[in-house]
VOPAGU-2260 file (C-alpha; in pm, 1 decimal, decimal comma):
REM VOPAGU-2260
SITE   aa  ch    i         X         Y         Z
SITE  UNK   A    0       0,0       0,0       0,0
SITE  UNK   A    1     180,4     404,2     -99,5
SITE  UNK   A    2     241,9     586,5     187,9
SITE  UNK   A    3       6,9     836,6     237,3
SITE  UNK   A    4     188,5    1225,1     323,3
SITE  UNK   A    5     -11,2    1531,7     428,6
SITE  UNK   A    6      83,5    1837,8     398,7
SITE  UNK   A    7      24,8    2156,6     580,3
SITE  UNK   A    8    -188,2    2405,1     419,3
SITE  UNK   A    9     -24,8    2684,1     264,3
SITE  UNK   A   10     -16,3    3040,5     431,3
SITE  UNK   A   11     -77,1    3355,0     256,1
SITE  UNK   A   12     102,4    3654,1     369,1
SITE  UNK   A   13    -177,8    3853,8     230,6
SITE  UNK   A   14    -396,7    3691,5     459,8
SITE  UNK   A   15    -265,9    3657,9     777,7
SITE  UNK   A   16    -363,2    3824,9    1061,2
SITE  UNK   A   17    -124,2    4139,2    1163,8
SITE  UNK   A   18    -104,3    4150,5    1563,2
SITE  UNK   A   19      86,6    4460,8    1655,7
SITE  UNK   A   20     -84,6    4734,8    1818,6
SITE  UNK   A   21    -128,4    4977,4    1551,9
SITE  UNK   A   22    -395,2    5267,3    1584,7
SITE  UNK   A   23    -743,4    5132,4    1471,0
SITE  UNK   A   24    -841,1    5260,5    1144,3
SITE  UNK   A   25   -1122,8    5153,9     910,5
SITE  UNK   A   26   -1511,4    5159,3     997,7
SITE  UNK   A   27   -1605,1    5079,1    1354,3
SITE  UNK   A   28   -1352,4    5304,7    1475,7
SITE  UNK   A   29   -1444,5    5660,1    1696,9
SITE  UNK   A   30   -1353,1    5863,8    1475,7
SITE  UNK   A   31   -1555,3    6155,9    1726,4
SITE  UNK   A   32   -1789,9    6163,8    1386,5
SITE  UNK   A   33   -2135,7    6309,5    1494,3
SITE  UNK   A   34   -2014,1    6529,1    1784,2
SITE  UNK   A   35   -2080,9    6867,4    1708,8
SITE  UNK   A   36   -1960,9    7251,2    1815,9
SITE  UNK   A   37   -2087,4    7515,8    1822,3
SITE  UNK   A   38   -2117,9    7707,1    1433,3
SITE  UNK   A   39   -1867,0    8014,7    1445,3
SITE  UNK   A   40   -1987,5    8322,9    1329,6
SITE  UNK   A   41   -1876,5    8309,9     991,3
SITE  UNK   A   42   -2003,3    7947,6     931,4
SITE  UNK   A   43   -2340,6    8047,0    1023,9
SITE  UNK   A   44   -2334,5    8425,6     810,0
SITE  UNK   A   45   -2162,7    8143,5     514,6
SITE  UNK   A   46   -2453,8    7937,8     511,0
SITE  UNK   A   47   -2693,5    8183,8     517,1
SITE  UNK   A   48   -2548,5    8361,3     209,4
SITE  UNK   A   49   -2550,5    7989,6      76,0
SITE  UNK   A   50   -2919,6    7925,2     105,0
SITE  UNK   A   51   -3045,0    8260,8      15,1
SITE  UNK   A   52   -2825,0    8180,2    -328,2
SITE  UNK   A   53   -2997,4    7871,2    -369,0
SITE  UNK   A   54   -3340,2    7981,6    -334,1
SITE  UNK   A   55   -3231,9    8281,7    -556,1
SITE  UNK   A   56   -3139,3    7993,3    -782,0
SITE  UNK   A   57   -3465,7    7774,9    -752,4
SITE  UNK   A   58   -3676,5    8127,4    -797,9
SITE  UNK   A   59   -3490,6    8152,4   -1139,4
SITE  UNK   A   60   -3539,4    7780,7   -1271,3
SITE  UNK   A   61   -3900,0    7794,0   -1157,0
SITE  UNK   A   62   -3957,1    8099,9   -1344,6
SITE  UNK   A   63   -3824,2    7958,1   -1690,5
SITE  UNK   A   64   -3940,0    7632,2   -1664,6
């Protein structure tokens, strides 16, 4: 009867598992995303420039339509 041989499975470097303690990055991560401050000044006179422009904007394309 042949001898039987196994083999160990072959490993990827691609896929093996990295465990140093590198910064977390990637989705999952507190990123502080959602926490909000307080507009400044100049944000909040930006932004009202910007939506008076774009109902200046709508007001013109409902016009020629």
């Amino acid at each position: 009867m042949p001898e039987q041989t196994t083999t160990a499975p072959a490993t990827n470097p691609a896929t093996q598992v990295d465990d140093t303690t590198a910064p977390a990055t990637g989705a999952g991560v507190d990123t502080g995303a959602g926490i909000t401050r307080p507009k400044t000044e100049a944000e909040l006179e930006a932004d009202r420039l910007y939506e008076e422009a774009m109902e200046e904007e709508y007001a013109k394309r409902e016009g020629g339509a």
